[in-house]
C-alpha positions, 0 to 999 in steps of 0.5 A, spaced: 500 500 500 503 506 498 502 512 502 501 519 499 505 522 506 511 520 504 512 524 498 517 529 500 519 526 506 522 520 504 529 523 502 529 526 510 533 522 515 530 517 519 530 513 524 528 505 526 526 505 533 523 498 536 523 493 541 520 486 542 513 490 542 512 494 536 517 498 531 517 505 529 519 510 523 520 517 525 521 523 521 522 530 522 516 533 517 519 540 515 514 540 509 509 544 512 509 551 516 512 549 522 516 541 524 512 536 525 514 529 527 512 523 523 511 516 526 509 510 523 508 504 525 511 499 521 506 493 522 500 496 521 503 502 516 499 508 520 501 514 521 501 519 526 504 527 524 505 530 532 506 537 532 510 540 539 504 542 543 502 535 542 509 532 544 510 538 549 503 534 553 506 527 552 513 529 555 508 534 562 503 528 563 503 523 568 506 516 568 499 514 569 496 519 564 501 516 559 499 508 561 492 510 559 494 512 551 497 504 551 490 502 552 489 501 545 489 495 540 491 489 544 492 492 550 486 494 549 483 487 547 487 484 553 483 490 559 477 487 556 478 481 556 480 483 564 487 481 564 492 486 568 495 491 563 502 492 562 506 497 565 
């Protein structure tokens, strides 16, 4: 599946970052009127664009803040399911 975001953006560094959990690309999107950071998730394709207000607010909040924002796909799956969620 091909992603119109990339134009432009795939000659610009980039960096892998992963684990045993999940795997990312990350980009700095200069293309518009400010820097944005681009992530995608290399398993599924999405793509998330994160201006600095909204990295400025993952960086402020709380651990249990950030905790909530994991609760999402499988781990969102595995609290339905009424299993501990992973910390």
């Amino acid at each position: 599946m091909s992603n119109n975001w990339t134009v432009g953006i795939t000659d610009k560094p980039e960096e892998v970052v992963w684990n045993e959990f999940a795997a990312v690309r990350v980009v700095i999107d200069r293309a518009g009127k400010t820097p944005r950071l681009m992530i995608e998730d290399l398993e599924t394709k999405e793509v998330a664009f994160l201006d600095p207000l909204e990295l400025a607010s993952f960086v402020i909040a709380t651990p249990e803040m950030r905790t909530e924002w994991l609760s999402v796909g499988a781990y969102a799956k595995a609290q339905l399911r009424g299993e501990p969620h992973p910390r």
